[in-house]
C-alpha positions as CSV (number, residue, x, y, z in Angstrom):
1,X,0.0,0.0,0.0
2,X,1.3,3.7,-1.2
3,X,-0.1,6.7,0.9
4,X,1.1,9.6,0.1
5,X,-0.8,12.0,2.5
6,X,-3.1,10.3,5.1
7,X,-5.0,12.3,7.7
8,X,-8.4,11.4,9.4
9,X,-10.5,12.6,12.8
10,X,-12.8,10.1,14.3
11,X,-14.3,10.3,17.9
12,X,-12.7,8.0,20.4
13,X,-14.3,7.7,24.0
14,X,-11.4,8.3,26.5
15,X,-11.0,5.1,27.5
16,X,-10.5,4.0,23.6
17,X,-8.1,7.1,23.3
18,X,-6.1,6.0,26.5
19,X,-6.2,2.3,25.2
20,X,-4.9,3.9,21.3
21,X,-2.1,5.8,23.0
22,X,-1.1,2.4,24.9
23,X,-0.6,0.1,21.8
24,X,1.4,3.4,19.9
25,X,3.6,3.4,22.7
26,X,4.4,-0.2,23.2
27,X,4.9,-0.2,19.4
28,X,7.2,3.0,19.9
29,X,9.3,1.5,22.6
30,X,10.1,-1.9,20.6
31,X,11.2,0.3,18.2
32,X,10.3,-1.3,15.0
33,X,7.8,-0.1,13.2
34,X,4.2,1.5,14.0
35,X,0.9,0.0,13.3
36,X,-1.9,2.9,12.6
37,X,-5.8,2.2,12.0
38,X,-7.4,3.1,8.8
39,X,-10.5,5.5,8.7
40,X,-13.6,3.9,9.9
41,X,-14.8,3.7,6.3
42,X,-11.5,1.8,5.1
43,X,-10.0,-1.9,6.3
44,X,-6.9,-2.6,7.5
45,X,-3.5,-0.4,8.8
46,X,-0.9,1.7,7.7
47,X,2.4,0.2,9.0
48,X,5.5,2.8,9.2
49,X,8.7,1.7,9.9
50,X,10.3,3.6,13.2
51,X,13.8,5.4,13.0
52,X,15.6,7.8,15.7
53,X,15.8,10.4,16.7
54,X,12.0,11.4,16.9
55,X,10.8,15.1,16.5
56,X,7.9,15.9,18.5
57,X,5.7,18.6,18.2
58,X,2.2,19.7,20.0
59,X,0.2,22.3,19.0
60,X,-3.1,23.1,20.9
61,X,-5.8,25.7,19.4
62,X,-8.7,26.5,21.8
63,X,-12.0,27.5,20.3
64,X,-15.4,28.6,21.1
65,X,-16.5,25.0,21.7
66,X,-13.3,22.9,20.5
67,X,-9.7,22.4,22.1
68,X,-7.8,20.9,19.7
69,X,-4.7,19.3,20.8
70,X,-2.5,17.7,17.7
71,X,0.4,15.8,17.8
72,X,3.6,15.7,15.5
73,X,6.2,12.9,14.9
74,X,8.6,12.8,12.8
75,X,11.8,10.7,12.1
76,X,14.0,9.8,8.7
77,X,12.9,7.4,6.7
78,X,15.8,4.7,5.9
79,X,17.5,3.9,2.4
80,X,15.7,0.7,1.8
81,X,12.4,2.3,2.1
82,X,12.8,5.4,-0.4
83,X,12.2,3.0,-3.7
């Protein structure tokens, strides 16, 4: 699977946020690569390969009714996978 730009919003309860956060991190910490879910509308994962060091970056916008907190990371993608 190709994806050149991939971005989606979909509403989580907290628990389900807490429990999405979990599995990134585990997958983060072994270090290999990073399993994300597809839009509800689409099957199956996008699967990244991992690399250090990690840029972060968070950005929070607070609206009338909305906070909107978004996350950033970023990281080199290796030789093999720029075919």
């Amino acid at each position: 699977m190709r994806i050149e730009e991939y971005e989606f919003e979909e509403e989580k309860t907290l628990n389900n946020l807490a429990d999405l956060f979990v599995e990134i991190a585990e997958q983060i910490r072994a270090g290999e690569k990073l399993e994300l879910p597809m839009p509800t509308l689409k099957e199956g994962i996008i699967e990244v390969p991992l690399g250090e060091p990690i840029e972060t970056g968070i950005e929070v916008t607070i609206r009338r009714h909305f906070i909107h907190v978004d996350l950033a990371l970023a990281w080199r993608r290796t030789k093999r996978e720029e075919k």
